[in-house]
Structures are given as C-alpha cells and as structure tokens.
C-alpha positions as CSV (number, residue, x, y, z in Angstrom):
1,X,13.1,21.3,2.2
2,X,10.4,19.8,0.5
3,X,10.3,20.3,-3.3
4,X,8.3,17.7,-4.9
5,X,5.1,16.5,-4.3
6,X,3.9,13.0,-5.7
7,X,0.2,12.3,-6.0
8,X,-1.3,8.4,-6.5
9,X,-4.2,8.6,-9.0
10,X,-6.9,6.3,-8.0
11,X,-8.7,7.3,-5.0
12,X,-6.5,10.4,-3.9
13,X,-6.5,12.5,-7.0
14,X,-10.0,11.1,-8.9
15,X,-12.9,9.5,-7.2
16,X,-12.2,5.6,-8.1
17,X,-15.7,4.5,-6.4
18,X,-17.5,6.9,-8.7
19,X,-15.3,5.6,-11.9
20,X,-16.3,1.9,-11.0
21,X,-19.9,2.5,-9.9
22,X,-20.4,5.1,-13.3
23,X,-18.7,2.0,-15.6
24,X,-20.8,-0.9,-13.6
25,X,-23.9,1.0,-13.9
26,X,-24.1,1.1,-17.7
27,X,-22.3,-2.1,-18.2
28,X,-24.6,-4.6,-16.2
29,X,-27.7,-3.0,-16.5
30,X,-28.5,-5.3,-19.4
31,X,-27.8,-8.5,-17.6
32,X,-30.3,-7.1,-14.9
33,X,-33.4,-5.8,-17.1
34,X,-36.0,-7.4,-15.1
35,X,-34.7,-6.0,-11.4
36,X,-36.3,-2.6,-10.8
37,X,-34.3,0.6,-10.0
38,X,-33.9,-0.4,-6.8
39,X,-33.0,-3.9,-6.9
40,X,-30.6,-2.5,-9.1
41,X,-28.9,-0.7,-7.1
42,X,-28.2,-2.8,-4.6
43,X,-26.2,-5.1,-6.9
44,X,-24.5,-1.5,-7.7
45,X,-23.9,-1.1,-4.4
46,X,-22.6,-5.0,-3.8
47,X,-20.3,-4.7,-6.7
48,X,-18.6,-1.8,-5.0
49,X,-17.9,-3.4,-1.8
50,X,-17.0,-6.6,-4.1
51,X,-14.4,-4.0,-6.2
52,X,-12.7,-3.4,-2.9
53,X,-11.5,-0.1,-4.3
54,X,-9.4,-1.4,-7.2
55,X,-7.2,-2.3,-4.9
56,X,-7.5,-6.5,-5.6
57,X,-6.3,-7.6,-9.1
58,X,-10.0,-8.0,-10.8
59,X,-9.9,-11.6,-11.9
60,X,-10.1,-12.1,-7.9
61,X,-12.6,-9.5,-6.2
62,X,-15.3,-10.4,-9.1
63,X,-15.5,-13.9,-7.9
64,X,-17.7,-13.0,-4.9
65,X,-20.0,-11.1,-7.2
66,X,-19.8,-13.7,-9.6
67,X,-21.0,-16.5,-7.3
68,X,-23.9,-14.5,-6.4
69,X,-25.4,-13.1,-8.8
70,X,-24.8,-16.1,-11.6
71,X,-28.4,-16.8,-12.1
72,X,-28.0,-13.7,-14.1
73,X,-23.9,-13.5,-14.7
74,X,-21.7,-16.4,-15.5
75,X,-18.4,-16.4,-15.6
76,X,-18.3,-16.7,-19.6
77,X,-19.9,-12.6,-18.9
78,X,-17.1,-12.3,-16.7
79,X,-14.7,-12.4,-19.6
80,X,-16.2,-10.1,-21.6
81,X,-16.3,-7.9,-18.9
82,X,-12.9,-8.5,-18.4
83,X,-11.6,-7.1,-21.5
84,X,-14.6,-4.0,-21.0
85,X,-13.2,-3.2,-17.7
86,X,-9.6,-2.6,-18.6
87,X,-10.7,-1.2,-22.2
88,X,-13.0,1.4,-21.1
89,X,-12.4,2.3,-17.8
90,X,-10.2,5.3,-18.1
91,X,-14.0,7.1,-19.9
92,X,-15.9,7.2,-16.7
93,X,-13.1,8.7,-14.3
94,X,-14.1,11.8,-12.4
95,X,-11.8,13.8,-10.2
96,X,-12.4,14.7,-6.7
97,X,-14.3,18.1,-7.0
98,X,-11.7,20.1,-4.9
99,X,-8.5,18.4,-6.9
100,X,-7.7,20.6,-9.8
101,X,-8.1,24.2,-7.5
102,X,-5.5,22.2,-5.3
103,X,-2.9,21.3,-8.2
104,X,-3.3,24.9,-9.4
105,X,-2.2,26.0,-5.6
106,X,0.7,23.9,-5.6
107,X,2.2,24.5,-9.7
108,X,4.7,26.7,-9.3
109,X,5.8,26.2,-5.9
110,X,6.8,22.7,-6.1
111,X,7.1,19.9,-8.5
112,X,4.3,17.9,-9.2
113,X,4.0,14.0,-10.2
114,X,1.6,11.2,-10.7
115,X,3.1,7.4,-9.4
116,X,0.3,5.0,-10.4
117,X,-0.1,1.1,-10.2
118,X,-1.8,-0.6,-12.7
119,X,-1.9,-0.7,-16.9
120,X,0.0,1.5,-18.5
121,X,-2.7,2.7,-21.4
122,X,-5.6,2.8,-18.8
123,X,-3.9,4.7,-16.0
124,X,-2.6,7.1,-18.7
125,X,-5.7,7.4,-20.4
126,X,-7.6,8.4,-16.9
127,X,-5.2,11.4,-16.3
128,X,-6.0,12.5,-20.1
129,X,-9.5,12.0,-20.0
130,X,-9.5,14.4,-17.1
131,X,-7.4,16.8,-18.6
132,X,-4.7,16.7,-16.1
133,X,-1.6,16.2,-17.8
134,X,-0.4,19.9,-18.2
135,X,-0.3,20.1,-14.1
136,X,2.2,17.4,-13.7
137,X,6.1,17.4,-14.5
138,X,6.4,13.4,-14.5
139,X,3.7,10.9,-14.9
140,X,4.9,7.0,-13.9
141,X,2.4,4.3,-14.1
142,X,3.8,0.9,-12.8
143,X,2.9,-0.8,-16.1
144,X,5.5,1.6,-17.8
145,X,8.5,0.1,-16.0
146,X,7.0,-3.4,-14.7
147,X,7.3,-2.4,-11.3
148,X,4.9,-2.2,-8.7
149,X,4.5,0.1,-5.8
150,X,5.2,-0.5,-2.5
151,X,8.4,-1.3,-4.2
152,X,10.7,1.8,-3.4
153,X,12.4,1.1,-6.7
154,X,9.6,3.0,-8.1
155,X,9.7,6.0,-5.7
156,X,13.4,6.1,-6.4
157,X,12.6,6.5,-10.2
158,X,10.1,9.3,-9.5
159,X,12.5,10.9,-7.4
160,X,15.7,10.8,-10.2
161,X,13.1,12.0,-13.0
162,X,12.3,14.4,-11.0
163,X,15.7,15.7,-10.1
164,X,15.4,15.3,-6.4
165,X,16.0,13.2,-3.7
166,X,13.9,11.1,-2.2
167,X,13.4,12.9,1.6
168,X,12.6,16.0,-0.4
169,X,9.4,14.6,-1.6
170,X,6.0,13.9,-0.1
171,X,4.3,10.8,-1.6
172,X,0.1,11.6,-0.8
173,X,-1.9,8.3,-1.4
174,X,-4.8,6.2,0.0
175,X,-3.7,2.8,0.2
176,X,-1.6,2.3,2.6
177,X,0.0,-0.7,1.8
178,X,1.2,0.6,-1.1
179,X,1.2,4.1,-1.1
180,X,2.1,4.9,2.6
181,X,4.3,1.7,3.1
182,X,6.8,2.2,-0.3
183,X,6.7,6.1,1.0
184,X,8.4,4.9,4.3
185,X,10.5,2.4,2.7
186,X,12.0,5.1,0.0
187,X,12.6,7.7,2.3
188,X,10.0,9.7,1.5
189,X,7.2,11.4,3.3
190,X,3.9,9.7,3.7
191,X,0.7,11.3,3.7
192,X,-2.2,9.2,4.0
193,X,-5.5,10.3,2.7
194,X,-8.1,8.4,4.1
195,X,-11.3,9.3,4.0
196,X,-13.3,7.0,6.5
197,X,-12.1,8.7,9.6
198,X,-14.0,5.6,11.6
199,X,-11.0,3.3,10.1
200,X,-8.7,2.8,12.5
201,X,-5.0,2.6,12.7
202,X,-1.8,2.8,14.9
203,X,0.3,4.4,12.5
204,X,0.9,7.9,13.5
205,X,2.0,9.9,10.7
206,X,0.2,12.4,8.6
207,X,-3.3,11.7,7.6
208,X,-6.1,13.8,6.3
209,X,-9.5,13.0,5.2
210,X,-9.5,15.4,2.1
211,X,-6.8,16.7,-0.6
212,X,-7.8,20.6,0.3
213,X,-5.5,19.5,3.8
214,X,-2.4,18.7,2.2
215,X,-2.0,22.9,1.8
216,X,-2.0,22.9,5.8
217,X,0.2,19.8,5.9
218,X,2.5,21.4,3.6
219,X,2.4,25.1,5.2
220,X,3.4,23.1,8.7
221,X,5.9,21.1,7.4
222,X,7.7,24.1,5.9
C-alpha cells in the first residue's frame, strides 16, 4: 500500500531551466551590453546547455562557458558569480504550471515530502519562495544531513521521518542517477519524470513526461 509520496525539487516539482535561464539573463546581461537581443540569447541559450540542468557541481559545467565567452567573462567574473549563483538563486524559481493543482490532489490522501540535493539555505529557500511549504509533511535537503542522494541512507531518513517504510513510498524525480537509482537502491518505487520523450533508455519502469501523470500512475498502482 502506498502511503507516501516523495517529490525531488529541481526539475520535477519547479522548472530548474526557467530558474537558471531567469537568474543568467539578468546577471550577464551587463558583461554582454554590446551583443544585440539576439546574440544575446544565444549565449542564454549556451549557458543552459553548459548548466547541464544543475545536475554538474557549478565550479565544473561553467568552465565550458567560461573558455568561450572570456573575451567578455574571465574567470575572476566567475567568482563573483559564484557567490551570486548560490546566494540568489532560490528568487527566480518558478514551479511547473500544473504542480500545485497536483499537490492539492494528493494532500490528504497520502503523505507528502521534498528529498533535495544540494545547499541547505538555497534548496529551502526555493520551496519558500514558491510558497510550498504548507503542502509537504517533511522537507530534507542533502545539505541538512551531509548526505547525498543516490545514497539510500537518505531515502531511509525520509522514510523513518515519515513514519513509513521504505516500499510504501514512491520517490518521483528526474535525474536518474540520483533520483531513480537511490529509489531502487532503498526499496522504494521509482518514477522517472522525463520530459524529452526522444531520450532513450533500457530501464523499464515507470516514466512519465509530466507531473499531471503521476495521478494515473498512482490510481494503477493502487
């Protein structure tokens, strides 16, 4: 019987390519005054397939940018940009359009969690900033214990503060090598949300290309 249901942040519940592009958009535009809106964009666009989704540590997917685009950002910018990026990131996340009508859905029935990776203050900050917290009954971001999906230490956790076991919950996330892999490694059930459905993959579990099917998913695994 399934009783909990444990949401990843980043890319599942909010739209992390619209958080990055939103923050890169304001902060670089100084650096590249003399490019017009267009040429603009396309080092918009480059830094999002250099940000790799968040999913790279951001000391490392930068570089590519870095090297370039220095006639205009050197890696002395980088620094700065450094301490912007993990500052002030949480004020430009946006939530998937469809994700709050599908957390209302699903409070009540079961009980609902965030299990993030990355900085404590910036991953809780983001769930704030989009006025999520009443929906959820635990909230664990891998900077508040030191430990790092796909570990399935963490799941564990989420499970105990929950007050369930681990088979009764269904971990939903997008990156599989975190989300998907620590699900299967703690017991729980996976379900991959990935929406590029041109991406392919062997694994044959659950996978849907939007939140809104995670009410099927749940209705069939009943």
């Amino acid at each position: 019987m399934i009783k909990a249901i444990i949401f990843d942040f980043d890319g599942t519940l909010s739209n992390r390519q619209a958080n990055a592009y939103y923050l890169f958009k304001d902060y670089f535009k100084p650096y590249f005054k003399d490019l017009d809106d267009m040429e603009y964009e396309a080092v918009l666009q480059d830094l999002l397939t250099d940000d790799c989704n968040g999913t790279i540590n951001v000391k490392y997917r930068m570089a590519p940018f870095i090297n370039k685009y220095n006639k205009y950002f050197t890696q002395d910018d980088f620094d700065k940009f450094n301490e912007f990026y993990y500052e002030y990131m949480w004020k430009y996340a946006v939530l998937k359009p469809e994700t709050i009508d599908v957390l209302k859905q699903l409070k009540g029935k079961y009980k609902l969690a965030v299990l993030s990776n990355g900085q404590s203050k910036s991953q809780h900050d983001k769930i704030s900033h989009c006025e999520m917290d009443e929906y959820f009954d635990e909230i664990v971001v891998s900077g508040d214990i030191g430990i790092n999906k796909p570990n399935k230490e963490i799941f564990e956790i989420m499970a105990d503060r929950l007050g369930v076991k681990c088979e009764e919950c269904v971990m939903v996330g997008d990156v599989f090598s975190s989300d998907i892999i620590g699900a299967i490694k703690a017991n729980m059930i996976p379900v991959w949300i990935e929406p590029n459905y041109e991406r392919p993959s062997s694994y044959t579990g659950i996978r849907i290309l939007k939140i809104t099917e995670l009410l099927d998913v749940l209705e069939k695994l009943k």
